[in-house]
VOBA-1610 file (N, C-alpha, C; in pm, whole numbers, padded with zeros to 5 digits, always signed):
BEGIN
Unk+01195+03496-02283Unk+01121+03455-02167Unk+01142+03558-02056Unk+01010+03588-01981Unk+01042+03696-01878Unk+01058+03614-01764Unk+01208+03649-01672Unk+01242+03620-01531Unk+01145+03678-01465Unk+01093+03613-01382Unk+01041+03695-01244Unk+01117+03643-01093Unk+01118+03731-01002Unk+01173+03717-00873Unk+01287+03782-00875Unk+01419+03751-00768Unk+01483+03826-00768Unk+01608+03784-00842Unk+01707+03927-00865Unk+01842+03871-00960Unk+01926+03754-00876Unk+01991+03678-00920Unk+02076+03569-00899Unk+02157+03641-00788Unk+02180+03755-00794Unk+02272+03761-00690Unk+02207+03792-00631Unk+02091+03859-00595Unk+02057+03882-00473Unk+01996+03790-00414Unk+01993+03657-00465Unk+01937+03554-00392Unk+02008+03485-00268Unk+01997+03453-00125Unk+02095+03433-00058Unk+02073+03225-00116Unk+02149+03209-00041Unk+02166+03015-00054Unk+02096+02973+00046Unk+02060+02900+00032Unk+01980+02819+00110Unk+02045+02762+00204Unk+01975+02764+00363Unk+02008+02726+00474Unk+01965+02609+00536Unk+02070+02524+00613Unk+01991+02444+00634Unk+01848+02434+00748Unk+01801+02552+00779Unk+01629+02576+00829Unk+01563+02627+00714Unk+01591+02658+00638Unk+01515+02649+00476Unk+01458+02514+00449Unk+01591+02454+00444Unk+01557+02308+00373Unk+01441+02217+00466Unk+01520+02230+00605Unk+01423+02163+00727Unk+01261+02204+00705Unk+01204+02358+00682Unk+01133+02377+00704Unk+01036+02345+00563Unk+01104+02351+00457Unk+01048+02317+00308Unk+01029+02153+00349Unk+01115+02093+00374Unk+01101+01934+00378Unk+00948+01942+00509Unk+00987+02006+00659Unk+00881+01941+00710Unk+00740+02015+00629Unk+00693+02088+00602Unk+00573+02115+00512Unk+00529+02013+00408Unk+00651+01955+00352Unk+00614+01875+00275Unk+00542+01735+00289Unk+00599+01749+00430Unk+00582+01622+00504Unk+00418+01612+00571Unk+00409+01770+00592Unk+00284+01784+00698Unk+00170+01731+00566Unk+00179+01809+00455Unk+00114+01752+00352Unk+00102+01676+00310Unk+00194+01584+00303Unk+00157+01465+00252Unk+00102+01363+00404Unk+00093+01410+00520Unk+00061+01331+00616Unk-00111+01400+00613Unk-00120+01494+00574Unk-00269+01550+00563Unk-00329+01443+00440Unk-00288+01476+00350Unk-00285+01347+00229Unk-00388+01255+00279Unk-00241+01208+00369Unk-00301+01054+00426Unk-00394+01044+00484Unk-00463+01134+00549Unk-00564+01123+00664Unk-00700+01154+00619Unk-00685+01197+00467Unk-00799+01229+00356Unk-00827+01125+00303Unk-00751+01005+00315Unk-00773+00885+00242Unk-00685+00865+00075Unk-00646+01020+00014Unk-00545+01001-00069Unk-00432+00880-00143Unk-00426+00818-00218Unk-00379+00722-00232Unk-00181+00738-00258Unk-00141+00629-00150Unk+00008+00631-00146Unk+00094+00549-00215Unk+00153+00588-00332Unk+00180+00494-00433Unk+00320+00480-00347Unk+00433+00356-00476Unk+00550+00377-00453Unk+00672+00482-00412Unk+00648+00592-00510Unk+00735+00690-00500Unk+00709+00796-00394Unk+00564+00821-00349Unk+00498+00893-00271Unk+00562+00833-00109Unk+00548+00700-00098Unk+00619+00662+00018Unk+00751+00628+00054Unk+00822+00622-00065Unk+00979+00652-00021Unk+00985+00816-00022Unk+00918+00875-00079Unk+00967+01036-00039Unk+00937+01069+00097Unk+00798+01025+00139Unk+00788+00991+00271Unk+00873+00975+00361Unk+00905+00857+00343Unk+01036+00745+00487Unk+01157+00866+00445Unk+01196+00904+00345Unk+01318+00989+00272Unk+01298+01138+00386Unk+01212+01198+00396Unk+01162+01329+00432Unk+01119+01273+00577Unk+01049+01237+00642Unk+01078+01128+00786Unk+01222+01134+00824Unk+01303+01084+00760Unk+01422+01074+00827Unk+01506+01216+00837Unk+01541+01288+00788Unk+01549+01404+00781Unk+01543+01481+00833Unk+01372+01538+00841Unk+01308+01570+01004Unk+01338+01564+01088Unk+01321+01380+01105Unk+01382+01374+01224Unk+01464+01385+01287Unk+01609+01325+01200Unk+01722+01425+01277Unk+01775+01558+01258Unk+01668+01636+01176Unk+01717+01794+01186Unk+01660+01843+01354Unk+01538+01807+01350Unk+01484+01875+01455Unk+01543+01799+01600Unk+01589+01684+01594Unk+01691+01604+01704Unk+01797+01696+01703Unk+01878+01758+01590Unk+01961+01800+01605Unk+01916+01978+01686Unk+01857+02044+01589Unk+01770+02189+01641Unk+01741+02167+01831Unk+01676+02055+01846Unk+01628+02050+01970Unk+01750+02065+02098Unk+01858+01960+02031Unk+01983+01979+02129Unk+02049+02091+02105Unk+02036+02133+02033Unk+02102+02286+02065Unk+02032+02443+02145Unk+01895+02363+02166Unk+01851+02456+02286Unk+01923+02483+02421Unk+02016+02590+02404Unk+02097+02627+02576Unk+02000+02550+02701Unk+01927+02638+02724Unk+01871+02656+02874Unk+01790+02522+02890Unk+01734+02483+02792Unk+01655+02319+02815Unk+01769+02252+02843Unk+01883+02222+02802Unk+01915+02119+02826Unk+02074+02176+02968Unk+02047+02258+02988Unk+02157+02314+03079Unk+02069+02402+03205Unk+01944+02385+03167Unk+01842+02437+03236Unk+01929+02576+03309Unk+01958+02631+03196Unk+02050+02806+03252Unk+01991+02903+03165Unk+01905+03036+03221Unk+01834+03119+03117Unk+01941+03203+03053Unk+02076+03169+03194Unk+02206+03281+03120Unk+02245+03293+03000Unk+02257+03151+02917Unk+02327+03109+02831Unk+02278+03206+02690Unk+02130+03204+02681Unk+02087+03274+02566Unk+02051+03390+02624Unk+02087+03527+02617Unk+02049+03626+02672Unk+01927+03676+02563Unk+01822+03783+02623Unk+01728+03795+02519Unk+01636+03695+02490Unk+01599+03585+02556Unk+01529+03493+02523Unk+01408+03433+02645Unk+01311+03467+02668Unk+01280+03404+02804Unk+01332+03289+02815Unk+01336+03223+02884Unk+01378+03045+02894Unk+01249+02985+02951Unk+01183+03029+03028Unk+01036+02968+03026Unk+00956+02932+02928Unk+00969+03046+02844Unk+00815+03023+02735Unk+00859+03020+02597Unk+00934+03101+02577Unk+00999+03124+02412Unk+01044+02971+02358Unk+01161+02954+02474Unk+01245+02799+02466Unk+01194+02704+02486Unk+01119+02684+02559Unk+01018+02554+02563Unk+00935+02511+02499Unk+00864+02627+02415Unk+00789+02613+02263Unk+00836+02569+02187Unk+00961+02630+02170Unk+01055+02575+02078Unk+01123+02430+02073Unk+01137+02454+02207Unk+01181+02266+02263Unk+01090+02182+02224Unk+00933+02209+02267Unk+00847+02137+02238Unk+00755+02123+02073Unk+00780+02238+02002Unk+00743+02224+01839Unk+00850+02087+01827Unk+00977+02103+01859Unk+01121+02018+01785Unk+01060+01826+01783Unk+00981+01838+01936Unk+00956+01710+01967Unk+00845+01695+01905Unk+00706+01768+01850Unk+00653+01735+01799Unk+00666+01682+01648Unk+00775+01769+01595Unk+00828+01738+01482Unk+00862+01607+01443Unk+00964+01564+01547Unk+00998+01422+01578Unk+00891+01300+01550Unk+00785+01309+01646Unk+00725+01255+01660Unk+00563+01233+01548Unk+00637+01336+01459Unk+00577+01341+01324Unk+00622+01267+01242Unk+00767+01279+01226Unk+00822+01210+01151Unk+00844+01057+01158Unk+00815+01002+01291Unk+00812+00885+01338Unk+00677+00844+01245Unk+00561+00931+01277Unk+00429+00886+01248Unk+00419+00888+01108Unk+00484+00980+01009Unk+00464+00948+00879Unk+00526+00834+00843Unk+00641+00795+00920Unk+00756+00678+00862Unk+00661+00595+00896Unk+00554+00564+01017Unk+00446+00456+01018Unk+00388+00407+00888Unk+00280+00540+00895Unk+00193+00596+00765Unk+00237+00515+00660Unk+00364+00515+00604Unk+00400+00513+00490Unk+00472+00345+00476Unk+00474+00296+00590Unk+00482+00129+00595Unk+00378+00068+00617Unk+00285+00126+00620Unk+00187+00065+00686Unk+00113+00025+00803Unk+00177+00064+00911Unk+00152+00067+01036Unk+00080+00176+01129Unk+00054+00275+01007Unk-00053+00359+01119Unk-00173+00318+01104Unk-00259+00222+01175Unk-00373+00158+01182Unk-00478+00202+01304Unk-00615+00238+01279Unk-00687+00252+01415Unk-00699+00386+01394Unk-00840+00418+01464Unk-00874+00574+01472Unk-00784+00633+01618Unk-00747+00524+01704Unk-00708+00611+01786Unk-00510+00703+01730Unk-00496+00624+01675Unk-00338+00627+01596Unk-00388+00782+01483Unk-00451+00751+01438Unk-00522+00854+01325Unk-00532+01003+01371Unk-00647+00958+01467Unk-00640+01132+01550Unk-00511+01163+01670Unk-00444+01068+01687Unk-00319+01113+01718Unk-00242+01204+01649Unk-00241+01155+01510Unk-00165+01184+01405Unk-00277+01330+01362Unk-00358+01339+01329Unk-00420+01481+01369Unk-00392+01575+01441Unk-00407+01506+01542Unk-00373+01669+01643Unk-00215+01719+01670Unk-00115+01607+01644Unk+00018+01624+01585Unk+00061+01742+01540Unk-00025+01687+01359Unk-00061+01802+01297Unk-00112+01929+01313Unk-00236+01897+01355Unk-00324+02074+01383Unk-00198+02120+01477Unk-00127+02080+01604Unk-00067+02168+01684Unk+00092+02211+01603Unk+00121+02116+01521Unk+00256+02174+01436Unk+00193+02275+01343Unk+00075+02303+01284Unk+00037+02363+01204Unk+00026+02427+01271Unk-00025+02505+01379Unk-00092+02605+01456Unk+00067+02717+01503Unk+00158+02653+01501Unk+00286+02671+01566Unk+00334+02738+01451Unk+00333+02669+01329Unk+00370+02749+01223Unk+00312+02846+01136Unk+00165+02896+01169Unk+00063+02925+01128Unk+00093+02920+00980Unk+00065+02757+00908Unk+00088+02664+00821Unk-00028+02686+00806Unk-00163+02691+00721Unk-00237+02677+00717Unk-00339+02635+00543Unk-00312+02500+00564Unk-00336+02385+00434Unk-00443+02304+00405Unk-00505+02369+00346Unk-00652+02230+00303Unk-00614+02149+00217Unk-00623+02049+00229Unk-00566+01915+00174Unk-00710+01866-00006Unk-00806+01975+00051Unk-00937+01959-00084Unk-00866+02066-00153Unk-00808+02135-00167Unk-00723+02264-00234Unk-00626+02186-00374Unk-00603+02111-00316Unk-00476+01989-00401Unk-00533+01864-00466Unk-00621+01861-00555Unk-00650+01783-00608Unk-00591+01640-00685Unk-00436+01739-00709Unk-00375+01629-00838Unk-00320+01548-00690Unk-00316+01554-00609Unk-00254+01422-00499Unk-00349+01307-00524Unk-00446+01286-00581Unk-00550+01158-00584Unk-00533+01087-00682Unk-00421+01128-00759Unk-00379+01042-00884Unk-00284+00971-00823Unk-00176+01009-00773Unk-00075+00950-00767Unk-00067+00780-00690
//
């Protein structure tokens, strides 16, 4: 069998913003899923609430460790604007959050209503836009089985 990629050792280990960022993608997708009308079986929505929670407190955690937001001091991180760089960043963390809140809805049942819906849209489009993530949810066909 031919290996492809790189040798074992040169692979580094996985970090935990690897994992954060593999889990929230996973998440954005399957919340795109949802908004296609895609059907959410059992296992699909505990991976859900599972990947929801996660999120959420990675990026709770990511968010408090922003210096200058929460010490409002640009000293602390040198090299960094504290206006614009950090506050993006502050503010992707909360959107994140507030993603993960909305899929943990999604996935109990409680995201109901178009106004909840395109909430949960533009959520998305602006976490996607941030990550220039860029996912068509008609691309993924085998999600309509599950």
């Amino acid at each position: 069998m031919i290996r492809f990629g790189p040798a074992v050792r040169e692979m580094k280990s996985m970090s935990s913003e690897d994992i954060f960022s593999s889990r929230l993608k996973l998440l954005i997708i399957m919340a795109k899923a949802f908004l296609k009308d895609c059907p959410i079986g059992k296992y699909r929505k505990q991976a859900i609430i599972e990947n929801s929670h996660f999120v959420f407190y990675q990026s709770l955690k990511l968010s408090s460790e922003i210096g200058p937001i929460k010490n409002d001091d640009s000293r602390t991180q040198p090299g960094r604007a504290a206006t614009g760089e950090l506050y993006e960043e502050y503010f992707f963390y909360q959107r994140t959050q507030l993603l993960a809140v909305m899929a943990k809805a999604l996935a109990e049942g409680r995201l109901k209503g178009k106004a909840r819906r395109k909430a949960l849209q533009d959520n998305l489009d602006r976490i996607c836009e941030t990550l220039t993530f860029n996912f068509h949810i008609k691309d993924v066909n085998f999600l309509k089985v599950a």
